[in-house]
C-alpha positions in Angstrom: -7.3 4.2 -65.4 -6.7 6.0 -62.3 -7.8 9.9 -62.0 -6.6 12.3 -59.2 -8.8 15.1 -59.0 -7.0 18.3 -56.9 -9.0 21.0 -56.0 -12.5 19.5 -55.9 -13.6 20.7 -52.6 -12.2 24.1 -53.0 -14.1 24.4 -56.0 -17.6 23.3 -54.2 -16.9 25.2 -51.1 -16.8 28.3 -53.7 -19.7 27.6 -55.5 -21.8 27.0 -52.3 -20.6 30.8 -51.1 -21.4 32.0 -54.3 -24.7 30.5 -54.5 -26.0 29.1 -51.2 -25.7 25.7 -50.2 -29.5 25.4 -50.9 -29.4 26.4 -54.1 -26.8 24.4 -54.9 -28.5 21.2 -53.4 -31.5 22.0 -55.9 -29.4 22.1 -58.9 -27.6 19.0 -58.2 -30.8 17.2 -57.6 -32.7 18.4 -60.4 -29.3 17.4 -62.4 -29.7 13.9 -60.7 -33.2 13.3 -61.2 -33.0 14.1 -64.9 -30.5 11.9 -65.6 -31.4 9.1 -63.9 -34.8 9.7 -65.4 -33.0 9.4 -69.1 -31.3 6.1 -67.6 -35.0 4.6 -66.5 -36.3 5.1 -69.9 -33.1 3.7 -71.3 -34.1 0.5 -69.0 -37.6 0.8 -69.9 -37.1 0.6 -73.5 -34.6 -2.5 -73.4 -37.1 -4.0 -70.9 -39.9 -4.3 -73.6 -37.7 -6.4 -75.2 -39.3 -9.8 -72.9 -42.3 -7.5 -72.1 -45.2 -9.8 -71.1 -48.2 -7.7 -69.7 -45.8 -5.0 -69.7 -46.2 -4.2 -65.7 -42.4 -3.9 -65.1 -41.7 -1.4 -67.2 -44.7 0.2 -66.4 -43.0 0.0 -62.9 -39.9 1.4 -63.5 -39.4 4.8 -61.9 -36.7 7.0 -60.4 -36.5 7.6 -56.4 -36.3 11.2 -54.7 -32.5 12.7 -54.1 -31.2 11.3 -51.0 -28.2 11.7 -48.9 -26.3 8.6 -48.2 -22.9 8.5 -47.1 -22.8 12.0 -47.3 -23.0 11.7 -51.6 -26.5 12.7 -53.3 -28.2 9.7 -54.8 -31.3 8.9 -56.7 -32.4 4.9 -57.2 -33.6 3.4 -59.9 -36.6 0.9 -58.6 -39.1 -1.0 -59.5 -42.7 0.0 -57.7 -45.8 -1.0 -59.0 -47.9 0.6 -56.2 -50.0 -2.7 -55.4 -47.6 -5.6 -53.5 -44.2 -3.9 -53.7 -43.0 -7.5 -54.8 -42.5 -6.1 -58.2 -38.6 -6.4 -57.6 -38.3 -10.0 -57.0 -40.1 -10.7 -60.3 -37.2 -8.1 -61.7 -34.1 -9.9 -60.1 -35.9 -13.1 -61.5 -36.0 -12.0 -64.9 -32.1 -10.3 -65.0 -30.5 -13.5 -63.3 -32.3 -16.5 -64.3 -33.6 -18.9 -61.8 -34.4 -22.6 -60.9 -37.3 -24.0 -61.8 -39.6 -26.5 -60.0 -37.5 -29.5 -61.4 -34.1 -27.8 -60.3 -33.1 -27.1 -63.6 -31.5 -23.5 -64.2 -33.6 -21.4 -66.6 -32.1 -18.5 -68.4 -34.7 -16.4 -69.4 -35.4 -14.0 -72.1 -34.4 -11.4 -70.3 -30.9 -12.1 -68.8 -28.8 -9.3 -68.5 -30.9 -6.1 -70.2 -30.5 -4.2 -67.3 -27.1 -4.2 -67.1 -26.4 -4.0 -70.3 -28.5 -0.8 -70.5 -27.1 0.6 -67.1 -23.8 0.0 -69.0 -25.3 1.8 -72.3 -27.0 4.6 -70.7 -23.9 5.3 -68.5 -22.0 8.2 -70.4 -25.5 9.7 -71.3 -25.8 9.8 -67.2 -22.9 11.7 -67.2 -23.8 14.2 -70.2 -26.7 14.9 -68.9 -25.6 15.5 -65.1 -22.2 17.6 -67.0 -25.5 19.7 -69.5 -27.7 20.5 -66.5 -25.3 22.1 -63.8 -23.4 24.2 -66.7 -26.7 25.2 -68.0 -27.9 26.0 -64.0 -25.3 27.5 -62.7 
């Protein structure tokens, strides 16, 4: 499904007069930062589902707004403050691997992060939709 939205910069060049363009910079990143905070702990949650010492989702935490490309972005990462290696154990754990024989091992935790990405999506959107209505 393809949507055409018309409009769309007229409508953010007139909130940024109304407002300030700093202002309006807040609000979006406190929008982004609280959704993708509601994602993480969707990830977090699903993530306990192959929990072993329970360090990765322990780890699991949401970056600062960034511009990139000229868009707003938060991340979603995994930093455990000691090795920053905590992301390779991650990839391991969503993809499978090979193991020392050269057999391919699914393990237990194939796929929960995508599949919560994919659950927590719309609540991403309610939530961003929720806090700049409520802000501005």
């Amino acid at each position: 499904m393809k949507l055409t939205i018309k409009g769309e910069k007229e409508l953010q060049q007139e909130l940024e007069r109304r407002f300030g363009k700093n202002r309006m910079q807040k609000v979006v990143d406190y929008a982004l930062t609280k959704a993708a905070g509601v994602v993480a702990s969707i990830i977090a949650r699903d993530m306990k589902s192959f929990a072993d010492t329970g360090k990765s989702v322990k780890a699991t935490s949401v970056s600062k707004p960034q511009t990139i490309g000229g868009v707003r972005q938060v991340k979603i990462h995994w930093n455990d403050g000691s090795s920053g290696e905590r992301y390779r154990i991650i990839h391991l754990n969503e993809y499978g691997h090979f193991d020392r024989s050269g057999k391919w091992v699914n393990t237990a935790g194939k796929g929960v992060i995508d599949n919560a990405m994919r659950k927590g999506r719309q609540t991403y959107f309610d939530t961003i939709k929720s806090e700049l209505s409520r802000r501005l």
